[in-house]
N, C-alpha and C positions, 0 to 999 in steps of 0.2 A: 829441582835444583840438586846437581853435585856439589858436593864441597871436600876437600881437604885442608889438614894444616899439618906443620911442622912446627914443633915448640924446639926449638935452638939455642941451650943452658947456656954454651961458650959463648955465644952471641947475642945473649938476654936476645931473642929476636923469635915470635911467631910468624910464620908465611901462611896465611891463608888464599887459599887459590878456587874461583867458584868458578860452575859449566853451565850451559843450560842457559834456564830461564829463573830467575832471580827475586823474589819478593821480599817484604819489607820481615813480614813475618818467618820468614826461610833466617832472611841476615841475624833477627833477633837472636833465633838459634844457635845460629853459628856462636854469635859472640859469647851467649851462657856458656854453650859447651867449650867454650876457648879457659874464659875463666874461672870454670869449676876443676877442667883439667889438673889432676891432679902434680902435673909436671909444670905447672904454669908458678912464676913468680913475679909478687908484686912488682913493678918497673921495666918489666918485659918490654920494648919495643913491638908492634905488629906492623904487617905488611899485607894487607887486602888488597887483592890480585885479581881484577875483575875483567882480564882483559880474553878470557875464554869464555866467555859469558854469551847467549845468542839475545837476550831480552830482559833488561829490567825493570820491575812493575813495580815502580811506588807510588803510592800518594801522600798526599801533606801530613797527612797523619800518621803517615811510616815515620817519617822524621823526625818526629817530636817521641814517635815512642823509641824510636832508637837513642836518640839524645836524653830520655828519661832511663832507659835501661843503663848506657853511659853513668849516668851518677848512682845509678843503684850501686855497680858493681865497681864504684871509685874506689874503696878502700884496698880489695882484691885484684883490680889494676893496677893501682900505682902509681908513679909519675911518669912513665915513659910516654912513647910518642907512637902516632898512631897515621901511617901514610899509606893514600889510597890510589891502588893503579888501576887507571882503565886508558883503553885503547880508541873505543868507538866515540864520536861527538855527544852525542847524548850519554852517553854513559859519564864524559865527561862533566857534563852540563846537569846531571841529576848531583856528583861527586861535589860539584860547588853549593850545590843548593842544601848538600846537607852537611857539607862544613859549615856554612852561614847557620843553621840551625843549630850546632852545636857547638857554634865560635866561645858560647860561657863554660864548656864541658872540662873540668880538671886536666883532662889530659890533651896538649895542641897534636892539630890535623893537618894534614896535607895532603893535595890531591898533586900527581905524575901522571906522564904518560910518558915517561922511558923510565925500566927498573934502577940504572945504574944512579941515577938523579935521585930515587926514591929513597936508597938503599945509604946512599951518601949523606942525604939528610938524617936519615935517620941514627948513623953511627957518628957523624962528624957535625953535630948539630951547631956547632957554635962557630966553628969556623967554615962550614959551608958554602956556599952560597948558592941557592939551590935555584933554578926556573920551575919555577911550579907550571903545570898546562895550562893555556891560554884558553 
């Protein structure tokens, strides 16, 4: 797995953007290194961009430990929101299955499949009205 991210002060806003082939354990990664980043701050918004992605390998246990890392690193998150883009159907269909897994997680999730949708919700959260992917 590749990964990038962009941490975005004027836009309280992370973009992470992943390539390849994708595991549970790879994601874990990602998100330590998002929130130890020394430019990261509490209430940040991110944007996980999965939509370059060729394969993602989770199992049920990814999910629960990603939704346990989630509250580890509640207090260094924040309150911001956290919205997931993918392209492919099953990508889509993994995106829902681990929002359900971390529907109790301090910070609310959302799964897109168009950035402009994603990017809306996440800066205009209240007055929105967002189609989340089907």
């Amino acid at each position: 797995m590749a990964y990038t991210y962009c941490i975005a002060p004027a836009d309280r806003l992370a973009h992470l953007t992943f390539t390849g082939t994708v595991t549970g354990h790879e994601l874990g990664r990602a998100l330590t290194a998002l929130y130890e980043d020394l430019d990261w701050r509490a209430g940040y918004n991110t944007l996980w961009d999965f939509r370059a992605i060729r394969q993602l390998l989770l199992d049920p246990r990814d999910f629960q430990a990603l939704a346990r890392l989630d509250f580890a690193f509640m207090d260094r998150a924040g309150a911001g929101r956290d919205a997931l883009l993918a392209a492919r159907s099953l990508d889509l269909a993994m995106g829902r299955l681990f929002i359900h897994a971390a529907r109790n997680a301090p910070r609310p999730s959302a799964l897109f499949d168009a950035e402009p949708d994603a990017r809306a919700w996440l800066t205009q959260a209240e007055r929105y009205a967002y189609r989340m992917a089907a």
